[in-house]
C-alpha positions in Angstrom: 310.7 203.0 129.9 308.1 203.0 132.7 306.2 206.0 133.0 304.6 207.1 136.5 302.0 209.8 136.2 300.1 211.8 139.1 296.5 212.7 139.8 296.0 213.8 143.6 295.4 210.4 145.5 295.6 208.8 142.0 299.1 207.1 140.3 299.0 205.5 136.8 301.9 203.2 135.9 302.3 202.2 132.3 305.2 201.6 129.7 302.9 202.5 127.1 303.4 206.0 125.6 299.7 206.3 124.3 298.8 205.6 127.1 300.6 207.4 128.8 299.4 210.2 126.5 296.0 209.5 127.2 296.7 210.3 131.0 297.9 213.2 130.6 294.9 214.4 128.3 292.7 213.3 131.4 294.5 215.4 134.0 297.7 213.5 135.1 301.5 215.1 135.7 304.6 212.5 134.6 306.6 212.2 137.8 310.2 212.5 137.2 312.0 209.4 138.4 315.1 210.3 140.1 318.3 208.8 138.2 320.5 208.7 141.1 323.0 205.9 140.6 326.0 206.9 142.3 328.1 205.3 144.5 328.5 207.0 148.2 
């Protein structure tokens, strides 16, 4: 799972849970990907 995190101008990408973790402890919001996979 790739994990997309926020800090004003900033973006972190990482499939790393601790570190994703360790953004978040230093200020960054996980984005929620949209999951939109169907068909028009």
């Amino acid at each position: 799972m790739i994990y997309k995190l926020k800090k004003g101008e900033h973006t972190a990408i990482t499939d790393d849970a601790d570190k994703r973790d360790r953004f978040i402890r230093l200020g960054f919001v996980l984005q929620k990907e949209p999951k939109k996979k169907e068909k028009e």
